[in-house]
N, C-alpha and C positions, 0 to 999 in steps of 0.2 A: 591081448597078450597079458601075462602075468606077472606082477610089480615083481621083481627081486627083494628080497626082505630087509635088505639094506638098501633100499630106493629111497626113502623116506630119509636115513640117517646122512645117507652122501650127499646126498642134494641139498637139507639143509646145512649142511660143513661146509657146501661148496659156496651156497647162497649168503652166507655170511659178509662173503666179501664183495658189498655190491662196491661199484669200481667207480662210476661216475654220475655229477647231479650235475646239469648245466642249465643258467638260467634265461631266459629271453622274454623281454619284456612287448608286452601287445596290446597295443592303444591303454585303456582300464583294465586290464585284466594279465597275469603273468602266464608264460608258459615255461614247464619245467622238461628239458629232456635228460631222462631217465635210464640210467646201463648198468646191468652185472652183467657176473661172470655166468659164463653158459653151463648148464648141469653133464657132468661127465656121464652121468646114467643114460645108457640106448633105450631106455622107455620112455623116455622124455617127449613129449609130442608141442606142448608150448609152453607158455608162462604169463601169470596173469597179477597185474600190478595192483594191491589194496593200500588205498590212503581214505584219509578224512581227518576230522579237524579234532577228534578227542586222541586223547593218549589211547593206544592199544582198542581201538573202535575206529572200524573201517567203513562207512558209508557208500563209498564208490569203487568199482573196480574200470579196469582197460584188462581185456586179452592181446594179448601181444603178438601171437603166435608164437613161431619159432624165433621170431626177433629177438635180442636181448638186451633193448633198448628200447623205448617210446617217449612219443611225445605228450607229458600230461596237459593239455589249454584250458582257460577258463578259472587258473587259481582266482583266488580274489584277494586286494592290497589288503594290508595290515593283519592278516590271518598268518596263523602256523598250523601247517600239516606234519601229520606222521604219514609213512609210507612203507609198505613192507611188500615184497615179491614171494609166488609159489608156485612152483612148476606142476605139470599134469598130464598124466600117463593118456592112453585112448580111450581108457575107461574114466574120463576126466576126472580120478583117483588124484588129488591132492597132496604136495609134501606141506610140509611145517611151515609155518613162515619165515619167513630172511630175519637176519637183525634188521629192526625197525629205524630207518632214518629220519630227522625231525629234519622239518625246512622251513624258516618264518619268511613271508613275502613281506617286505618292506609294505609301509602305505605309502600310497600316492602321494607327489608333492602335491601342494598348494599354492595356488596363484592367491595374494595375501591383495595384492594392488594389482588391478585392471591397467590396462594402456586404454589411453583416451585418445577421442578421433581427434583431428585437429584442419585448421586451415589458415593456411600462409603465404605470404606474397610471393612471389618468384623469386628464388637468390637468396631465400630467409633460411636458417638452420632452423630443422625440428629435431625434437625427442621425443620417442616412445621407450616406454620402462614400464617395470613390471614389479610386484615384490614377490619373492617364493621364501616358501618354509618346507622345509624335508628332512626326514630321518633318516637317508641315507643319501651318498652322494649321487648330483643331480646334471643334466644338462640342457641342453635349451637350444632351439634352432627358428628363428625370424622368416617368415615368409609375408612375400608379397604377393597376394592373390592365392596361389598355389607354387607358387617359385620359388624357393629359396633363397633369400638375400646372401650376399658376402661376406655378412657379419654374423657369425654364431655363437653361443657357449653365452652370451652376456644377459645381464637385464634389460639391459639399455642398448636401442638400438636410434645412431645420431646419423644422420642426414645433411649434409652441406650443402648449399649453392642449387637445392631444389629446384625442377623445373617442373612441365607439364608429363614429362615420363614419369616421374614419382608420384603422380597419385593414384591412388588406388587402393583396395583393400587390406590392413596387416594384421596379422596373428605373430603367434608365438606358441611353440610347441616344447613341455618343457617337461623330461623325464630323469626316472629312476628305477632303481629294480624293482619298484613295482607296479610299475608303465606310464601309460604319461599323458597330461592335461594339455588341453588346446586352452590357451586364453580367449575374451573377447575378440573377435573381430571389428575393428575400426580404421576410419576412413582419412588419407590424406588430399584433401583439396586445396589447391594451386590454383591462386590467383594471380593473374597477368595485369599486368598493370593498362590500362587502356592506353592506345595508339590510335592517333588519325591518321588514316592513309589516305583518305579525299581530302581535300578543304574545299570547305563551301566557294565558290565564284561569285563576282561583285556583275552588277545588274541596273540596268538603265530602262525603265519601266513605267508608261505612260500614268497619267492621273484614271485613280478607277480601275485599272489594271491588276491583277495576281502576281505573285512572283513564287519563289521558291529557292528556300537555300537549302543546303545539306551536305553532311559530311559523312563517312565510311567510317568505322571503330571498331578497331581488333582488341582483344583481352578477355576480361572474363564480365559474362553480364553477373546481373543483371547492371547496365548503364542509367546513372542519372544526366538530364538532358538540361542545360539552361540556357538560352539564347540572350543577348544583350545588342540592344540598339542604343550607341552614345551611351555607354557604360551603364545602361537601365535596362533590368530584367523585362524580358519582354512576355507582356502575359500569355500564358497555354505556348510558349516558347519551349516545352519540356519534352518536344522527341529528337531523333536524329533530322529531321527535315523541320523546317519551320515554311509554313504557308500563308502568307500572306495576301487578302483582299482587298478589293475598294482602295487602292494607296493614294493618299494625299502627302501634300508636301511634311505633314507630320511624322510619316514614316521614313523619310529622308534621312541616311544616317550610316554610322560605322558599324557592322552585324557583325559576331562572333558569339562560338559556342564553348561553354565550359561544360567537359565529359569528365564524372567520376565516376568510379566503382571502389570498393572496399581495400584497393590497392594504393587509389590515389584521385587525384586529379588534373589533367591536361586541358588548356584550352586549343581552338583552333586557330590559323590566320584571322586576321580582321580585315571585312573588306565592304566596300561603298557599296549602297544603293541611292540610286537618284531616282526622282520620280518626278515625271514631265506631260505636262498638258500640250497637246500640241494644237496650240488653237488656231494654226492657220490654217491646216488642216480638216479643221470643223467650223471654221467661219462660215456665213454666208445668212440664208433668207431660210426661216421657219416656219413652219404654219402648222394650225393644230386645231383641234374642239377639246370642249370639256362639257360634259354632259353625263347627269346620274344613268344605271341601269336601269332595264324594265324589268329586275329581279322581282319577287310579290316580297319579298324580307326589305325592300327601298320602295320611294314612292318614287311614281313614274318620271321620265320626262319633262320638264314643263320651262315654259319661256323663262322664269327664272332662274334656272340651274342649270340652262344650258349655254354655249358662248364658243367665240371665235378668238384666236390666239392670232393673230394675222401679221404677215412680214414681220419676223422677229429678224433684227438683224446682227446677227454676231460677229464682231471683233476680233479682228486677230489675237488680240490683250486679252479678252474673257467680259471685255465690255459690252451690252446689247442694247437696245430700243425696241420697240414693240407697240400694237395696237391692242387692247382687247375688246371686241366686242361683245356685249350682255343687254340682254332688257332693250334691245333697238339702241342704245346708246355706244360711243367708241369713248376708250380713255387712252390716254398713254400711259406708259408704263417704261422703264429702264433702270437699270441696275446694272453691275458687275461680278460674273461667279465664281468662285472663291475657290482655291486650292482643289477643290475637290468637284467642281465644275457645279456648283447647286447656288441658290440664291431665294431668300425670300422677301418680297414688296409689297406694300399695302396699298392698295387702290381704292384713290378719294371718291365717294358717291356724291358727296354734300350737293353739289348743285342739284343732283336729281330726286337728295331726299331719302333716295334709298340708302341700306346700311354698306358700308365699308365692305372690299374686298381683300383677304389675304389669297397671294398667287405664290407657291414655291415652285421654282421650279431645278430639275436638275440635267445637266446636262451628259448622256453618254460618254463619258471623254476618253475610252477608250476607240471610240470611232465604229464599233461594229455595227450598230442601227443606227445611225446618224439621227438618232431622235435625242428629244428632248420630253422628259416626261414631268410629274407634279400635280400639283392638287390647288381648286379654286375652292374659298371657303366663303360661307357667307358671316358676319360677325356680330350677324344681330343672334341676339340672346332668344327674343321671342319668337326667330325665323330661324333654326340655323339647319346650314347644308355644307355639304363638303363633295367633294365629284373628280374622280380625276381626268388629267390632261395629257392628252398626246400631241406629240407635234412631230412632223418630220422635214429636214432638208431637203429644201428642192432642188434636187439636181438632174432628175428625172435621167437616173442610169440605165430604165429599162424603155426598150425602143417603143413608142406611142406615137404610132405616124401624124404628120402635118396634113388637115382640115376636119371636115366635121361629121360625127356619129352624132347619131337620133339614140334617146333613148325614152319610156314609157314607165309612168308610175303606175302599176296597176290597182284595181279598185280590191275592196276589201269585200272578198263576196258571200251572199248570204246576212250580211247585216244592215239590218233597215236604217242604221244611225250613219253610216258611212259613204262614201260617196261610191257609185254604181258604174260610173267609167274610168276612163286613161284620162293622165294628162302627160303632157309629152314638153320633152325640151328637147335642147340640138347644145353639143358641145364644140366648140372651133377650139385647135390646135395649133397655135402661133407659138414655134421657137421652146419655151419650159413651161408658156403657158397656158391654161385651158380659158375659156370665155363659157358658159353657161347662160341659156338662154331662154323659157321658157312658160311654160302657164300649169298650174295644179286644175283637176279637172273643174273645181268651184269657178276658174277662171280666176285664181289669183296669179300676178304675173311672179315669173323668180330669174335672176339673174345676179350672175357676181362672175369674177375675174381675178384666178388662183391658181398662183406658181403649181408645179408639177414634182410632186416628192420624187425621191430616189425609185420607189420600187412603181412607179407610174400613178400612185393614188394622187386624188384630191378632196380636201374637204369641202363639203357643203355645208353652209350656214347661210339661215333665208330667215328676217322676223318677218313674220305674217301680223295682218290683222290690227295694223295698228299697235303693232310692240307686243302684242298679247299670247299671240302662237309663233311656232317655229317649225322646220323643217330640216333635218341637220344629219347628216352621215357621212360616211368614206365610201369615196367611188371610187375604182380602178381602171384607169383606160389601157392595163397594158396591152400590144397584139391588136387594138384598133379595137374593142367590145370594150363594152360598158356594164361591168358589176359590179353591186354595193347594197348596203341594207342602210336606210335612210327611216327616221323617225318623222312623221308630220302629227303638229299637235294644234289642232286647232277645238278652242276653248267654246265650252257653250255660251249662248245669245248672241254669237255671231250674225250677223244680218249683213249678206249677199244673193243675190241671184237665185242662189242654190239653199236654201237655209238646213242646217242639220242642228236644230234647237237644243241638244242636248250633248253637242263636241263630238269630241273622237280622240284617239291618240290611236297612230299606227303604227307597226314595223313593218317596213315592204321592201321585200327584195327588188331592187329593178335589174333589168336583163334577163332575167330568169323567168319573173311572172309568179313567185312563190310569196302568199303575205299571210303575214300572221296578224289574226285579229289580237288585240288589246282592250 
């Protein structure tokens, strides 16, 4: 179609009056919505908006269509635009431009002072604040997380009587006409003050025995832990539970825990432990060996280092008596065990010459293996040995019927130095005690008569040889059979019957028939 020759003059007469600028601010960046008046000329097909940032130089356009309004986005703060509209026929024939509009977008505020994270007891008042600087006026809206707080329009944003709903993330969102800055992001942490909800329980607990206190603690960790027996920190006392082993009467006492965290600190109730040997309980008759290993890192076996602990008799009090037999000879021995059910005594040799015996020995006194264990030492300088000792209660709880099993030490076979038959004993069964009866195959005789432990064992202890060799192990007669692994040491230049010129020392299983050469 063909422009009318006044198309050009009317439109821009019309265009003159652009009608309205309205501003809307978006995140960093301005948008401007844009309106005149519409061209009264029928050749009018749209209208196309030129702005940019010089006077009278237009860098960017928007086609509008027929619209007579648009939305410009993407200003930028602290800039001024010029902006001029031109309408266009279908032959996209151009009128003149509009009188030219100037628009200056504010600059952005400025967050001048950050809000700091913070962390505060429960119940305590906080402030986050902020500083801004802007060249036009400005507002500002506080959010928690992504939520909006209650409190808007301020710098400062004040918090009362705090709890654990208050913490969490806050910002600050603070604008103007030329859009608008997000502050830092920082954090409110809420501290609880620590609470005991368990207390530990008071405890009555044998000598040698564990225990165990502990309490439950609500608030905010991380918790520090100190435990206190009779008003004294008690060491590695620093968790919620304190564990306690091996208790003697030293740990007897008033327990309590003091819990802090950065809130505060609470202690717990205070409450008793006692700690109790019950020696009537563990009284009675002991019997044991003590004899080194046939390890190759120990030396073997031998008449010296091996020995009999025999009828130990313990006290209701913690008092005892005792035999020990070594080297062919018997001493006595007695003492009293201490708090903690242990005791050590030194046993005189002098009549025989030989050096001094130290025996320690301690007592289970929690009762669950009704043993007694400990170490025999020798105390010569130019000799010295150490070896330890078993003993158990004879109570013989495991049924070992009444009369008598045979049993056979077998030979040690394949070796020319050792002896090449059985020798045999017979054990009788009277009431808890065994009677042992017998001959080694050299024809040495062996015999003794020993209470019956708890679990059906008995020791064996035989000196051979004129004090010089020995014969010594644990049997078991539970169920009516007879096994044990017993050591025989008998020393070279022995002269019997049977001569093995050059000794032996064995392990032999008896009952089984299984022996190990040494």
């Amino acid at each position: 179609m063909f422009f009318n020759k006044n198309f050009r003059r009317n439109t821009l007469a019309l265009l003159i009056a652009i009608v309205s600028l309205f501003y809307r601010p978006s995140g960093r960046a301005a948008s401007l919505n844009f309106g005149w008046v519409p061209s009264p000329s029928a050749c009018t097909l749209g209208y196309r908006v030129y702005y940019g940032t010089t006077n009278g130089v237009y860098s960017e356009s928007i086609d509008s269509g027929i619209n007579t309004n648009v939305a410009i986005t993407d200003l930028q703060p602290g800039h001024t635009y010029y902006f001029a509209v031109v309408a266009y026929n279908e032959d996209d024939m151009e009128s003149p431009f509009s009188n030219q509009i100037i628009y200056s977008i504010p600059a952005l505020p400025v967050i001048t002072t950050q809000p700091v994270s913070q962390t505060a007891v429960a119940g305590a008042t906080i402030n986050f604040s902020i500083g801004i600087t802007s060249v036009a006026s400005w507002a500002c809206q506080w959010y928690i997380g992504t939520k909006p707080t209650y409190i808007a329009n301020r710098t400062n944003l004040s918090l009362t009587n705090i709890t654990d709903a208050n913490a969490g993330n806050y910002s600050v969102v603070v604008y103007n006409a030329g859009g608008s800055v997000t502050s830092s992001v920082v954090s409110l942490s809420v501290i609880d003050r620590p609470v005991i909800t368990v207390q530990p329980v008071g405890l009555s607990v044998a000598y040698g025995g564990g225990a165990v206190l502990s309490v439950s603690v609500t608030g905010t960790a991380p918790f520090v832990f100190q435990w206190y027996c009779n008003g004294a920190a008690v060491a590695a006392g620093n968790k919620a539970s304190l564990h306690l082993a091996n208790l003697t009467a030293a740990n007897a006492g008033n327990y309590y825990v003091q819990v802090q965290n950065a809130a505060g600190t609470v202690a717990s109730a205070s409450v008793a432990v006692s700690v109790n040997v019950n020696y009537t309980a563990l009284a009675g008759a002991y019997n044991g060996l003590f004899y080194q290993t046939n390890a190759t890192t120990v030396p073997l076996v031998t008449e010296q280092t091996a020995g009999m602990l025999g009828n130990l008799i313990l006290g209701t009090n913690g008092t005892y008596s005792a035999k020990l037999y070594a080297a062919g000879q018997s001493y006595s021995i007695a003492g009293m065990l201490n708090n903690s059910g242990s005791d050590v005594e030194v046993v005189s040799r002098d009549a025989t010459g030989a050096s001094n015996l130290t025996v320690s020995l301690q007592l289970d006194v929690s009762g669950a293996t009704q043993m007694i264990t400990g170490l025999v030492s020798n105390m010569d300088q130019m000799n010295p040995w150490i070896v330890p000792l078993v003993a158990d209660l004879a109570t013989n709880a495991l049924p070992v019927p009444l009369g008598s099993m045979a049993f056979t030490i077998p030979p040690v076979l394949g070796s020319p130095n050792s002896p090449a038959g059985f020798g045999s004993a017979l054990i009788t069964v009277i009431g808890d005690t065994a009677t042992v009866v017998g001959a080694l195959y050299d024809a040495t005789p062996i015999s003794e008569s020993v209470p019956i432990a708890k679990d059906g064992t008995i020791p064996l202890y035989f000196n051979l040889y004129n004090n010089t060799g020995v014969l010594e192990g644990w049997v078991n007669l539970a169920g009516g059979s007879v096994n044990g692994l017993v050591t025989w040491v008998r020393p070279a230049g022995i002269i019997t019957a049977m001569p093995f010129p050059l000794g032996f020392t064995n392990v032999v299983t008896i009952g089984s028939g299984l022996v190990v050469d040494l």
